[in-house]
Every structure is written in C-alpha cells, then in structure tokens.
N, C-alpha and C positions, 0 to 999 in steps of 0.2 A: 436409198438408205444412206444415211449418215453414216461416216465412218469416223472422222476426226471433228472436235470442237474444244472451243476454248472452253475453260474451265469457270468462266464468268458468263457461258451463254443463256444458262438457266439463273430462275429465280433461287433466293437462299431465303428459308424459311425458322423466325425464331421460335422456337418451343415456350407455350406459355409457362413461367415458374421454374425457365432453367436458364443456365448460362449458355447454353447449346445452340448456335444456329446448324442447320440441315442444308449443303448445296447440293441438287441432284445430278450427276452428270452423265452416265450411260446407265441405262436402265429398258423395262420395258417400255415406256414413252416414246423413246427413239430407239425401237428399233434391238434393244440387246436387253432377249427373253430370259440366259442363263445367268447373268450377272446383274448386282447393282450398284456402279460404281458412285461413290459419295464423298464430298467433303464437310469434314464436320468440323466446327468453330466453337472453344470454349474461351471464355470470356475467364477473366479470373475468380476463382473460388469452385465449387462442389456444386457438380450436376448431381442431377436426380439417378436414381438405379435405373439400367435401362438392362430390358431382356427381350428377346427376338427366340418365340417358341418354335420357328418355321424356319430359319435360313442360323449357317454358319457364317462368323463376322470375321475379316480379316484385315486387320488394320497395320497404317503404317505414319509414322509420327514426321512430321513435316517440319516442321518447325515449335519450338518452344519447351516449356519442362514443365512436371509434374507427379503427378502421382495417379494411378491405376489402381482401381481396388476389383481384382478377378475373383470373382467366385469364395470373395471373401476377405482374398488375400493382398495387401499391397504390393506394386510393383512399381520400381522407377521409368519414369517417359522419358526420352530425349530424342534427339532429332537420329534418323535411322534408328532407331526400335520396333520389329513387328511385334505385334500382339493376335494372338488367334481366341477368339470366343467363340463355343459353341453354341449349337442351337438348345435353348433351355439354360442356358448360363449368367447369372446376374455381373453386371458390370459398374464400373460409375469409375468419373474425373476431378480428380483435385487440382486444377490449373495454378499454379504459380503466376500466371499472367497469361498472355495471347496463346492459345495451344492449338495447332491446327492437325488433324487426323485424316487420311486417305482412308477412307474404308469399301470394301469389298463385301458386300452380302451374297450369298450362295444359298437359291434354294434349292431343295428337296436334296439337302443333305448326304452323304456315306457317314455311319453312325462314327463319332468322333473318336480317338482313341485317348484324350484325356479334355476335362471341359477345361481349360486355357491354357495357353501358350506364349511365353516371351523368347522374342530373337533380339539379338545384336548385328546387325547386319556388317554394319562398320568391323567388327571381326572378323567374319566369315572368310573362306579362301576363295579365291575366284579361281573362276575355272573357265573351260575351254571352250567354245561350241566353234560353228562353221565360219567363214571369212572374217578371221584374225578378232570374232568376237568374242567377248567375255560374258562371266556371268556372278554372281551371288546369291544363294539362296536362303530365303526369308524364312517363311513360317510353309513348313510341310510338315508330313506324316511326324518327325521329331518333334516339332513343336504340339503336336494331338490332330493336326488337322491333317482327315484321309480325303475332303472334299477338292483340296486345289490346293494350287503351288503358289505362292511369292517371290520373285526374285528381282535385283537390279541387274541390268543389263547393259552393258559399256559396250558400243559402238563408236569404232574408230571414223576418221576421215574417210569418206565415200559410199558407196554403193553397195549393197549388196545382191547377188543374184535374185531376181523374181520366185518365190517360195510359200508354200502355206505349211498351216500345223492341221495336227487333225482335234485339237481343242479348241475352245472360245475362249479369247483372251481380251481384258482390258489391259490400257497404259498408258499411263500419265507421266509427262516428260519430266524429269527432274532438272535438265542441265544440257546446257548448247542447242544449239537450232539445226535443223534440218527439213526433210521433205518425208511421206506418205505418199508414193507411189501404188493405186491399183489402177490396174487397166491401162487408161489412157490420162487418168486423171492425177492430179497433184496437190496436196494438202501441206501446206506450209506448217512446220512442227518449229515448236520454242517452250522454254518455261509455261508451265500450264498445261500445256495441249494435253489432251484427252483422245484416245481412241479406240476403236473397238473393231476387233479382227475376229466375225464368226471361222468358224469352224472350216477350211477347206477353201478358203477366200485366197485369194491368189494376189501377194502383194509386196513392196519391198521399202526398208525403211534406207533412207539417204544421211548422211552425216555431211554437212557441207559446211561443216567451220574446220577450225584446224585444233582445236578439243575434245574431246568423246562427245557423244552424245549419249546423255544417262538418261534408263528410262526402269520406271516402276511398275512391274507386272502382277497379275495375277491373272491365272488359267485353271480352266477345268475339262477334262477329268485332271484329276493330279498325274504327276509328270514331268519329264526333263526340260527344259525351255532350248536346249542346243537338239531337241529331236525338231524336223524338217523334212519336207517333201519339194523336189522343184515342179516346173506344171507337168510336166509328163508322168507325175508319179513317183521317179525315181528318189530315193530316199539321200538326204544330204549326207556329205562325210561325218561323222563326227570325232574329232580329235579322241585319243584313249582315254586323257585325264579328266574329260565330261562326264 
C-alpha cells in the first residue's frame, strides 16, 4: 500500500462549465477507504454550486483570495482559512484569481452540528503535544464539524519516537522537507507531499532541515492530534496545555 505521494502524481480533471479543476490524491484508489484527500483549482471568476449529499467537506485554503458563498452566506478566503461543509450543504467560489483548496471529504458522516464552518488558522494558539511538538487546530466540533479534526502541526528538527494513532489520518506537507519512516521503509517528504496513516500503522515523521516541518491534517474519528500510542501500546506523554 501506498503510503506517501506527491501531489502531482495523479491526473487533475477539468469540470465541464466551471472554473474548477479536481486533483485526486488519497482516496479509495489507493488504498484510503475513510478519506478523500483533493486538491481543488479555481481559475478566476464563479464556480458552479457544488453539493455532496453523502460525505462532510473540509477544506483548507493554500494559496490565493476570494470569496466563499456557504449555504448562502458569504465568506472571505485567504491563504490559512478552514472552511467546514456539511453533508447536504450548498457551496460555491468567487476566485479573485489562481485559488487553490486542500479538501478533505468524509464519508458516512456524525450528523453535523451546524451546516458550515470558517476558521482562521493563523490565529489559533498552538498548543503542545509529545516531542517538543506543536499544534493548531482548524475546523472541529466549534466550527459544526463532529466527523474529524483539522489541524497544522509544527515539527521541529529531528525524529520523533516510532508511534501510531488510533484514527485515519491524511497530510499534506505545507513547509520544509523531511522523511516518513514505517517499518524499514523511508519516503522522502517536501512541499507537496501527501500521505496517509490508517488507523494503528506504526510510523514516525523526521524533520531534517533546520526549520519546522509544517504539515496539514485531518483525522477521523474527531480528536486530539497530540493523543499517541508507541508499539507497545503504551500511551504517549501528553504535555497539560494539549
């Protein structure tokens, strides 16, 4: 199974009558049945309404500005903005220019506790998890969504001990390079990179620049991202302010 890939390894597919291309990156194709990790490309001007009656959407804003119209309502885009849609929720993009979106689809939903959600991530407090790592959290249960978590995760220079979660998580590198250690194996991480960590996978991310290594999550069930198990079971520390 696939674990890590770049983000241009798949085809991108344009939607006829929209500004919209579609990049697929973990999904059930390769391999990851709970999630389906996408990037989405808006050209400038007004995509068409788009609605997903079967999975919750959670996106996160990459690059560029605009306008969001949720369930109705306007909302401004910029680069670190989550946005949460639910399942049954009408959506649509007003690009100013180039707008690119990480999006997260989640089926078979936890019924939602409001149909949309905007974060500012860039505000958030970071907070504490296991080996001197940080975190941020995106669009959760606050923002409507009960199905999964979002968060950015600051990994400093080096290693961290061999560990699983007991969710399925994707993550896409936002910033510096490193490694994807499981088993025996090693997956070279940079800008782009994509990867996907089922459930109870036993593996350890590497920082090997001498700058964080930021990376963009989302997980299911919903959840702490500093909760951690190493192989033996044993449950990792978690600092108090997590």
């Amino acid at each position: 199974m696939e674990y890590c890939i770049a983000e241009t390894s798949r085809g991108a597919q344009q939607l006829a009558g929209d500004v919209l291309t579609v990049r697929p990156l973990f999904d059930d194709a390769n391999g990851c049945e709970k999630l389906a990790q996408r990037l989405l490309h808006f050209s400038a001007g007004r995509s068409r309404a788009r609605l997903d009656a079967a999975a919750d959407e959670v996106l996160y804003v990459l690059q560029g500005t605009g306008t969001g119209v949720l369930d109705g309502a306007p909302v401004p885009l910029a680069p670190g903005t989550g946005v949460f849609v639910a399942a049954g929720t009408s959506w649509s993009v007003e690009a100013a220019g180039s707008l690119d979106l990480l999006s997260v689809l989640v089926d078979d939903p936890v019924p939602a506790a409001a149909p949309c959600g905007v974060v500012d991530l860039a505000r958030e407090v970071r907070r504490d998890a296991t080996a001197a790592r940080q975190f941020v959290l995106g669009v959760t249960l606050e923002a409507g969504c009960a199905s999964a978590t979002q968060f950015i995760g600051f990994i400093p220079p080096g290693r961290a001990p061999d560990h699983f979660h007991l969710y399925d998580e994707v993550l896409y590198v936002l910033a510096g390079e490193g490694s994807l250690h499981i088993g025996g194996d090693v997956a070279s991480l940079g800008p782009g990179s994509c990867v996907h960590l089922p459930a109870r996978l036993v593996h350890s991310l590497e920082n090997a620049g001498s700058d964080e290594l930021r990376v963009l999550g989302v997980f299911r069930p919903a959840g702490s991202p500093a909760e951690a198990y190493y192989p033996d079971g044993t449950p990792a520390p978690v600092p108090e302010e997590a």
